[in-house]
N, C-alpha and C positions, 0 to 999 in steps of 0.2 A: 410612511410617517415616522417621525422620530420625535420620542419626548427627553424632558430631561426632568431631574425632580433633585430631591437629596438637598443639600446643602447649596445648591447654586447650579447655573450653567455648565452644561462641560459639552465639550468633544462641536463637533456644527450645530450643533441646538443655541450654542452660543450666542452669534450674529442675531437670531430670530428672537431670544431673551429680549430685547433692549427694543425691538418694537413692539414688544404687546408689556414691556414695564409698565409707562405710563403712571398716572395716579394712583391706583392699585399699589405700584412697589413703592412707590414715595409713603403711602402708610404703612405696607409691610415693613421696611429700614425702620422707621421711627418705633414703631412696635418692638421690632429686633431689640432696638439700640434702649428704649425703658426696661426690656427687659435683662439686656447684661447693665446694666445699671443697679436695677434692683438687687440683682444676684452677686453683685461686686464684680463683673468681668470686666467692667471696664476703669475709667479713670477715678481714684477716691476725691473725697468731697471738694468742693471747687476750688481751683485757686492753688491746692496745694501743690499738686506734682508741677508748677509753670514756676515755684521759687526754688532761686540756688541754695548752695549748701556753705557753709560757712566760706569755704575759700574756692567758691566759682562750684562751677556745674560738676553732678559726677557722674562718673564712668554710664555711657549705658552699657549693662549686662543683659546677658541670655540666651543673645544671638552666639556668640561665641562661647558659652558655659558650657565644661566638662567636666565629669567628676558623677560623684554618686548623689540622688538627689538630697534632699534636705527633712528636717536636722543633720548636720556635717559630725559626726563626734571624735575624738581623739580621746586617748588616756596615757598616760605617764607611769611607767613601770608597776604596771600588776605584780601580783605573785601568784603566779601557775601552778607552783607546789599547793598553793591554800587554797584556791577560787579558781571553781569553776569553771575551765575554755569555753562552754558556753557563753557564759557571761562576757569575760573575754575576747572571745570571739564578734559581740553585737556592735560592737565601734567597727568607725571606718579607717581607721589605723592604731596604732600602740607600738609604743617605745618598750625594750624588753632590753636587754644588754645580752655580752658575751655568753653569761653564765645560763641563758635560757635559752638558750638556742637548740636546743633537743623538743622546744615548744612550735619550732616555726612549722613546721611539717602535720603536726596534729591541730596546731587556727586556721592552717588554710586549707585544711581536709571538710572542716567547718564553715570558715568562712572564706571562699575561692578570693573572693575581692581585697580581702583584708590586706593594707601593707604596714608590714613592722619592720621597726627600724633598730636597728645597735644604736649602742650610746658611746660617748667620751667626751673628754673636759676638754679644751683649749688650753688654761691656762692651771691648772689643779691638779696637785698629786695628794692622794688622800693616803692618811697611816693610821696605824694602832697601835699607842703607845703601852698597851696593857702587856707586865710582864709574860703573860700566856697567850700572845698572839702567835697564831700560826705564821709559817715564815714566809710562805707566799702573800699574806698580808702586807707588809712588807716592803717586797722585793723589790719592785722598779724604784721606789723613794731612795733605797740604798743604793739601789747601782745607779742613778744617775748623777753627774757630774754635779760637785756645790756651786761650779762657776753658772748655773742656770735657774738656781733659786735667785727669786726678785728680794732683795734686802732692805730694811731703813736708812739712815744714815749710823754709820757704827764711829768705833774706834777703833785703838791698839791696846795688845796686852803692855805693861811694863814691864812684867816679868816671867821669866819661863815658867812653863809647867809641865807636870808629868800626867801619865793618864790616868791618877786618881787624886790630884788635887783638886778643891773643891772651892778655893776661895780663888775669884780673880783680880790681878790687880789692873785697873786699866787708865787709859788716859785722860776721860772723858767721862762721865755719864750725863752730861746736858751737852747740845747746843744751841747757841741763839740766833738769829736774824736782823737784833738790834733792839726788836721791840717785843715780842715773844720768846719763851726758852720753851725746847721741847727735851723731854725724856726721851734717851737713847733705848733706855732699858726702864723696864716694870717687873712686878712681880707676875708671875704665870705670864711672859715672854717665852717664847721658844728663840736661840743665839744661833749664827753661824759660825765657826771658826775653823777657817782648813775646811777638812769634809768632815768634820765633826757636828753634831749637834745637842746644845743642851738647855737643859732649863733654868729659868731664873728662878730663884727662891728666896733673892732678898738684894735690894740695891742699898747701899750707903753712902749714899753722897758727899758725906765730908771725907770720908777716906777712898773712894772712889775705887768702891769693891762690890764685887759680885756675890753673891752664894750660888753654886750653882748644882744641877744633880745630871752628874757625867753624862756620856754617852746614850743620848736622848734619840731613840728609832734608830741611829748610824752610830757607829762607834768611837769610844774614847781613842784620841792618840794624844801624841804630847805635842805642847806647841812652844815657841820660840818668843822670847820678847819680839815685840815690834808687828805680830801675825796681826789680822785685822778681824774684829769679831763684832757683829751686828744683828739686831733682831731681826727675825724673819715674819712676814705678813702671810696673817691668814684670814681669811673672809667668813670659810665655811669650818665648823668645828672638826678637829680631825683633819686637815688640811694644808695646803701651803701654795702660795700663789707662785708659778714658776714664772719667768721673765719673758713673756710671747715677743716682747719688743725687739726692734734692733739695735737696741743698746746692747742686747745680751752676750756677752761674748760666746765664745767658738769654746764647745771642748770636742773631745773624741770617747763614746760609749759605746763604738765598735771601731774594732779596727781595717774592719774592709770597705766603713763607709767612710772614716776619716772625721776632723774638726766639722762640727755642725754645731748649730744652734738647738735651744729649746724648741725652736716652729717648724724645725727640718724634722727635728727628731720627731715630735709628738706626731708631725704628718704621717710620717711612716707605720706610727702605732696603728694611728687611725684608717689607711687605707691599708693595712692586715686585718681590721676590724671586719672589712667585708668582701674576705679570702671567700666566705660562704656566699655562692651565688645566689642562695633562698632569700637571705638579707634584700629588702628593697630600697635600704640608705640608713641615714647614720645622723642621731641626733648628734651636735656639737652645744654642749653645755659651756657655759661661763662666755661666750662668746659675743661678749657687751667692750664696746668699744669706752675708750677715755679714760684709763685705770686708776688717774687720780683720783676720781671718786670716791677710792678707797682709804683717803685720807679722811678718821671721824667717824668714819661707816665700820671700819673694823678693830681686830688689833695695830691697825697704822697710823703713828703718826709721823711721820717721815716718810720719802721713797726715794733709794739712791740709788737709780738706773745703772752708774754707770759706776759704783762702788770707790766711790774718790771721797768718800766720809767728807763731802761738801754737802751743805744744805743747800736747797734750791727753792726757791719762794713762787718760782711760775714755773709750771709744770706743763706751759703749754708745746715745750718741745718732748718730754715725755711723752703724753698724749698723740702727737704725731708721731712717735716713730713705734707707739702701740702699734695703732692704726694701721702703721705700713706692714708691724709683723703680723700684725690679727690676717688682712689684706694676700698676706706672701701665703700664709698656713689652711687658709679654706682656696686659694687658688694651687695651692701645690696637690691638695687632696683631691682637686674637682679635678685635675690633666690629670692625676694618676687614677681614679674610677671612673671617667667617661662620662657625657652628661646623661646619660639615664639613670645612673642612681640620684638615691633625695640627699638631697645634704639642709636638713631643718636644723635650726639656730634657735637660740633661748637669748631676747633681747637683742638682737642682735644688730651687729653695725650693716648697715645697706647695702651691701655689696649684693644688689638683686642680679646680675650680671651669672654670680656664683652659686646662688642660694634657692630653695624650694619652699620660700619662706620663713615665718618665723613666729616666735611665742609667746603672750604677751602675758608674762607669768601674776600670778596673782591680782589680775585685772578683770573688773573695778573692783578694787579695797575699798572699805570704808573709807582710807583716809585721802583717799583721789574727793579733790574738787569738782563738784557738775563743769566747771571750764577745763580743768584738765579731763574730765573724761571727754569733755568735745575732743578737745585738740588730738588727744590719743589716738581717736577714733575717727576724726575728718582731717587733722593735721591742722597746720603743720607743726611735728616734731622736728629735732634735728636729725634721731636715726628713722626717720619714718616713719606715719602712723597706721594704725590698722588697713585704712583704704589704699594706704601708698604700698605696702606690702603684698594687698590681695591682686592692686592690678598687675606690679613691677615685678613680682619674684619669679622665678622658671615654674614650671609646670611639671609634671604637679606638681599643686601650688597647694601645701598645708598649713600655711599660716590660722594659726590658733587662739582664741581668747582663752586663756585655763584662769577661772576664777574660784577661790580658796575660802571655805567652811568658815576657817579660822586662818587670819591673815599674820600671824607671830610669825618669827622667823624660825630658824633651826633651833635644836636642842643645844643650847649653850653646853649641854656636858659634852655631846656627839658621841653619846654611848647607843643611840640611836633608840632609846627608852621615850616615850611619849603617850602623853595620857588620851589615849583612840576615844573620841566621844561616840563613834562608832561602836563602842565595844557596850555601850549603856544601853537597856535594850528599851528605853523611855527618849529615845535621841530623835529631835526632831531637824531636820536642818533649816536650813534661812533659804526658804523658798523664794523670798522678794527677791536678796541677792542672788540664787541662780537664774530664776527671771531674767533681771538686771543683765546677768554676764551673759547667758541666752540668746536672748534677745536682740542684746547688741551685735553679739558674732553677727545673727541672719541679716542684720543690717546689709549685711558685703556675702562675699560667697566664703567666706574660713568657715572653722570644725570649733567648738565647744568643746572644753571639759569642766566638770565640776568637782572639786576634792578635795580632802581633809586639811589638806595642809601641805607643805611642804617640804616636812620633814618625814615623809614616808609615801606621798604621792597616793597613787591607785592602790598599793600594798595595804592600805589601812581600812581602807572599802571601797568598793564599786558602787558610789550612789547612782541611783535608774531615777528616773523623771516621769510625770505622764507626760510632761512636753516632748518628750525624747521621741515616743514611738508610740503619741496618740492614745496612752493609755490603755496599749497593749494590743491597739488592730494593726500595727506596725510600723517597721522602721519606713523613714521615706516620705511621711503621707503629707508633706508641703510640695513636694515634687519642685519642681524649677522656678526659677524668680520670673515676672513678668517685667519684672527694670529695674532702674536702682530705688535706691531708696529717698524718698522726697518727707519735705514737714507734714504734718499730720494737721494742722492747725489753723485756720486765715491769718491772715497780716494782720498785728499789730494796730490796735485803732487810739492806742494813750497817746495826749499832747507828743510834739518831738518837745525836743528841751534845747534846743539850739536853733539858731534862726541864723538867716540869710545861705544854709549848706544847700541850697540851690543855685546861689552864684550865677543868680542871671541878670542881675546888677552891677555898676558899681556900687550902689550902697550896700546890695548883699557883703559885698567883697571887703568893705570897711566895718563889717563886724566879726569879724575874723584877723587875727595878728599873726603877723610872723616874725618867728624871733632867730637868729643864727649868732653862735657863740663867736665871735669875730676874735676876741683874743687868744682863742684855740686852733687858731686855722681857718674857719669856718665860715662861709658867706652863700646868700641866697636870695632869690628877689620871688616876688609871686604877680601875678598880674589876671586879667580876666579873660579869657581864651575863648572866642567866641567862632570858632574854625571847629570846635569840636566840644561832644558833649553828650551824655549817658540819657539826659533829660529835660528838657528844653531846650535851649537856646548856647548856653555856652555853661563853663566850665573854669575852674578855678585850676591854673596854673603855676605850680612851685616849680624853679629851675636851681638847682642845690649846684653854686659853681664853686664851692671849696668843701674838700670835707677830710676830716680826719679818721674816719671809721666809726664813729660813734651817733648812734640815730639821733637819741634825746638832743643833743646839740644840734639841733634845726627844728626846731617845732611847729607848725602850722596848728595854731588855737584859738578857741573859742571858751568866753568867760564871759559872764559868771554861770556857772553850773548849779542845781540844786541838787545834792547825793543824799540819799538816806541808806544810814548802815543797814544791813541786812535786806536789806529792795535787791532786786533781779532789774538788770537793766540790759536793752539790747541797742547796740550801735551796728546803724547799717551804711551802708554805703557805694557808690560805684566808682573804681578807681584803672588807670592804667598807668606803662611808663614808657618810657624812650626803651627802654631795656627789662631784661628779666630782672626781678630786685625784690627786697623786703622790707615793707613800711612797720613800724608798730602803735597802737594806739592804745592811748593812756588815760583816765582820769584822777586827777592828783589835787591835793592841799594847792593853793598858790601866791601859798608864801612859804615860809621854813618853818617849820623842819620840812615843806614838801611830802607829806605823807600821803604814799598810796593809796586808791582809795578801788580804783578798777583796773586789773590789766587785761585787755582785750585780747595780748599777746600780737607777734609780728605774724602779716599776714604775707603770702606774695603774689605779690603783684606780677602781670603782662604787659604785652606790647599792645593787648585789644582790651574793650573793657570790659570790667568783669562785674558783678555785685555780689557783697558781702555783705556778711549777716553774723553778728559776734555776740557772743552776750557773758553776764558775769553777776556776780552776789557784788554789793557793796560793802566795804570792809570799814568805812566811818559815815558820818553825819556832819555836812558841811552846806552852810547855803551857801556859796559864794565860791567854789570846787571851780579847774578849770578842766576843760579835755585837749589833749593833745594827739597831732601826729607826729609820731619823731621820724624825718625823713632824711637824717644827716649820714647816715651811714656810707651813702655813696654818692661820687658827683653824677648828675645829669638829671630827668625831668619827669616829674608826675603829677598826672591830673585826678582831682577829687570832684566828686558828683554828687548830690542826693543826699547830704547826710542827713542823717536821725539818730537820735538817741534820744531814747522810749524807756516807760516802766513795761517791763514784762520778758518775757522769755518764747521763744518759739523752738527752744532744742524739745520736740516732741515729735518721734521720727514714727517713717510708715514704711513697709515694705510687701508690695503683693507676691504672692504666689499662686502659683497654680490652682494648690488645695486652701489657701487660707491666706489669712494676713498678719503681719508680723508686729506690733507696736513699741513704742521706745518712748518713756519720758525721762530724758535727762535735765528735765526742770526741778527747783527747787519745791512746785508747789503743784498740787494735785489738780488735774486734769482732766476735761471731759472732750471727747472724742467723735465727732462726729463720723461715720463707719458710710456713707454713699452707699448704703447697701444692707443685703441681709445675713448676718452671720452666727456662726452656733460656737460657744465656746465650747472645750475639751469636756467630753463627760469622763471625771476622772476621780478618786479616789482620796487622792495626797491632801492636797488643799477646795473643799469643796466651794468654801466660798467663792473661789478663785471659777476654778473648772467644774463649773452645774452645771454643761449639757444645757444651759439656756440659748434661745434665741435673741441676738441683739443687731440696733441698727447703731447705737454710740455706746461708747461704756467710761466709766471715772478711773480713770486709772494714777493710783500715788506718786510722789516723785519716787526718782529712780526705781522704775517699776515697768517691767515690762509683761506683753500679754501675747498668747497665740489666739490667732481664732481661726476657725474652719469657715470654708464656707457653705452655704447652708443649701445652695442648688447647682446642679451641674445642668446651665441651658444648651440643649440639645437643638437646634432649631430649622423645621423639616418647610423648605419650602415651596407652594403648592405645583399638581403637577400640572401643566400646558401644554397644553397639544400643538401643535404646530403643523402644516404642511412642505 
């Protein structure tokens, strides 16, 4: 005889299983299947995990997931000398720099798994202006070439000076564009001239002079009428933004490497950075693509790439030839360490090709929208959102949500002095918001940090969680995702607000207009396509046969709308195209002034079809609003299906785990949760309203607010034994 028992058939007992199943196993199965049900093993409450995700289906994970299990954590520059290596040591990676590198040896004595990474800038040389700075403070800002600092638009001197003249006289201190003037110079500017640098202490415009205070970090020399002297841009206090672009010209700051650039040179710094084989990779800081940006955002208003004291009003060839050098300096670093080391990025431009991910700094702030935290988080961005990153980046892949206590920026003096609310021994933090940013990371498989700020990182405290590590029974205890993450919520049952977005008429088809800006280029026809179709019968047809780059100039619309300011509205839809491409959908005033009222943001589209699911806050009150698709951007053909446009919101996300389940409300309005099962929240300490050790089968969860829960049975299921001949 031979029996089998355990968990199922095995070995020749197999074959004989399946004649004595019969009605007996058809109840056993259903029995099984109530009870992962009841326990949450299996799928959450109906309906949800079978709807897409804003821009089509996502990734399945699990099967292919590596990495240590879950909560994921990262931290950003500890201090070793003050805190703990234990402490330290509990993340599953940390950024440390040069200077602690006598730490790598005693974390991972502690923790074997741990990978930490060296730091450096891309595009930043940081100084100390203070007469008593040490001189290695310093030293690379002076010996590197002036022709490599990124400058604004300058002038000329008129007249010579010597190196302790203090008044300049110059050619310029405005210029204009015809319809705007910008300052060359301000006061507290920092000037290039030569390899000099100095500060401004006073502009006067009608005699068009400087006051200036010498020899500022680099030293005074004398200069010559005609020399060319322009304000230098700084983002971060202490600082100076060097020229990563290909505009930048060539100098030579060795001579056995010869004329290089700022991207050659910084490369070389950077891969000496991990001369030490213990280093497991290298954070690249500042390494945000499109540097225009920094026109408004800092001391810049000007940027003159290519130091011809011309203004330039579109910066979009700047911008490209960033890109090309950002592009040339993380691939020169990746051939010269090999691809197993990390090369992690802050913001960074998508070069997933090169990169081990990336870090989505001080996300969510308060001042992120619930639609831009979608897009952030399911896309599409234009560098990439959180989900495009976790799948696309090399492996290890540490892409990071780091979400910040206090979301201010640096210490405008950059004496590096900041008032630690850490240091208050009554300091409570914003437990919603680490939630919020929590939460979100388990969405995808990235790492979580939470910290003060960003102007001192982890050096200011190591805040711990009970979500972190279960409230102290350990790290890990989510263990592996069971798939990705789906809505948490049923479909939408409010009126749609648009009629005939089924398009299985021609009458549907004649309540809908299309409009193309004809004396811009632009032409387009639409028809009713009954060859193909997401949902019923056919399908509304736009074929875009002229276009000049621009969406809004083709709009396929529906009017009259009803918009109420401050209402959540969700537009869904199912759409494909002739080609890979990007629609955007709009609801707007329609008439002038044309004010906005929703942007859905540009979605993209495929060759197969896809459904989408978009939502937004209304930002006026209009009965008579129209919505648009603006689909002028590119010539050739896209079909729309199914529209809706609903009161309500469905960003209310869910993610199983092994140990527990993970929830997300990205809605503006609080939430109740139906849970398909039985669950225990964290019995924890911090926040107990939150984490009481209850059992639950739904829970009310606030907007942007997220929740962990455990779950509350591990089904073991033994079954019975049969004997067999």
């Amino acid at each position: 005889m031979q029996s089998t028992g355990g968990n199922g058939p095995g070995g020749a007992a197999g074959p004989v299983w399946h004649r004595f199943f019969g009605l007996w196993g058809a109840f056993l199965l259903a029995g099984v299947l109530f009870l992962l049900l009841a326990c949450g093993l299996a799928s959450p409450a109906s309906g949800a995990r079978h709807t897409p995700p804003p821009s089509g289906p996502l990734p399945a994970q699990g099967a292919e997931n590596a990495g240590p299990d879950f909560p994921r954590l990262g931290m950003w520059w500890p201090d070793p000398w003050e805190q703990p290596l234990t402490d330290i040591a509990r993340y599953d990676w940390v950024i440390l720099g040069d200077w602690a590198e006598k730490f790598i040896t005693p974390l991972k004595q502690i923790n074997p798994d741990i990978l930490l990474l060296n730091s450096t800038n891309a595009c930043e040389l940081g100084y100390n202006p203070d007469p008593g700075a040490e001189p290695w403070e310093n030293a690379e800002v002076r010996a590197v070439p002036p022709e490599w600092f990124l400058t604004q638009v300058g002038t000329v001197l008129v007249s010579d000076v010597d190196t302790t003249t203090t008044l300049f006289r110059v050619a310029e201190v405005t210029v204009t564009d015809g319809t705007e003037v910008y300052d060359l110079f301000v006061v507290s500017d920092t000037a290039l001239i030569d390899g000099e640098i100095v500060f401004v202490e006073d502009v006067d415009p009608v005699a068009r002079t400087l006051t200036v205070r010498r020899g500022y970090v680099r030293p005074a020399a004398a200069h010559l009428s005609g020399t060319r002297i322009a304000a230098l841009i700084s983002f971060w206090p202490r600082s100076w933004v060097m020229n990563l672009s290909t505009m930048c010209p060539t100098a030579t700051i060795s001579p056995a490497i010869g004329p290089e650039t700022w991207a050659d040179y910084n490369a070389r710094v950077a891969v000496d950075l991990l001369a030490n084989p213990l280093w497991d990779g290298l954070l690249i800081d500042r390494s945000d693509p499109d540097q225009s940006w920094l026109i408004g955002n800092s001391t810049a208003r000007t940027i003159d790439p290519d130091r011809s004291n011309t203004l330039i009003t579109d910066y979009a060839e700047f911008d490209a030839a960033w890109n090309a050098g950002l592009r040339h300096y993380e691939e020169t670093i990746r051939n010269a360490v090999g691809p197993d080391r990390i090369l992690f990025v802050n913001w960074g431009m998508p070069n997933y090709d090169l990169l081990n991910g990336n870090n989505f700094e001080g996300f969510p702030s308060e001042e992120y929208t619930l639609d831009e935290w979608r897009r952030m988080v399911f896309g599409p961005t234009p560098n990439g959102s959180y989900f495009d990153w976790v799948e696309r980046a090399l492996h290890p892949n540490l892409t990071m949500i780091e979400t910040y206590e206090d979301d201010g920026g640096p210490d405008p003096t950059g004496s590096g002095e900041y008032d630690n609310p850490c240091d208050d021994p009554g300091f409570v933090p914003n437990y919603r918001k680490m939630r919020f940013g929590l939460a979100t990371a388990l969405l995808n498989d990235g790492y979580f940090s939470y910290e003060i700020n960003t102007n001192g990182h982890g050096s200011l405290c190591l805040l711990w969680f009970d979500e972190y590590d279960n409230a102290g029974q350990g790290r890990g205890y989510l263990g592996q995702p069971l798939g990705p993450a789906v809505r948490a919520i049923p479909a939408l049952t409010t009126p749609n607000e648009v009629e005939g977005g089924d398009f299985e008429t021609p009458d549907d088809l004649t309540r809908w207009e299309l409009w193309a800006d004809v004396d811009e280029g632009y032409s387009a026809t639409v028809s009713l396509d009954p060859t193909t179709s997401a949902s019923g019968t056919a399908s509304a047809r736009v074929e875009v046969v002229r276009s000049q780059g621009t969406d809004w100039q083709v709009e396929f619309s529906f009017a009259p709308v009803e918009v109420v300011s401050g209402t959540e509205y969700t537009l869904s839809f199912w759409a494909k195209a002739d080609r890979g491409r990007e629609a955007s959908a709009f609801l707007q005033q329609n008439r002038s002034p044309w004010e906005m009222y929703l942007w859905f943001g540009p979605v993209p589209l495929t060759t197969t079809w896809r459904f989408y699911e978009v939502a937004g806050v209304a930002t006026g009150t209009d009965p008579v609003a129209i919505l648009h698709f603006g689909l002028g951007e590119v010539t050739g053909t896209v079909w729309l299906d199914g529209v809706r446009l609903q009161v309500g919101n469905r960003d209310v996300w869910r993610r199983d785990y092994l140990g527990g389940v993970v929830l997300v409300n990205g809605t503006s309005t609080t939430q109740t949760i139906p849970l398909g099962g039985i669950f225990r929240r964290i019995s924890g300490t911090q926040v107990p309203e939150v984490n009481d050790g209850g059992v639950v089968t739904s829970v009310v969860l606030p907007p942007r607010d997220g929740l962990i829960l455990l779950r509350e049975f591990s089904v073991k299921v033994r079954l019975p034994l049969i004997l067999v001949e």
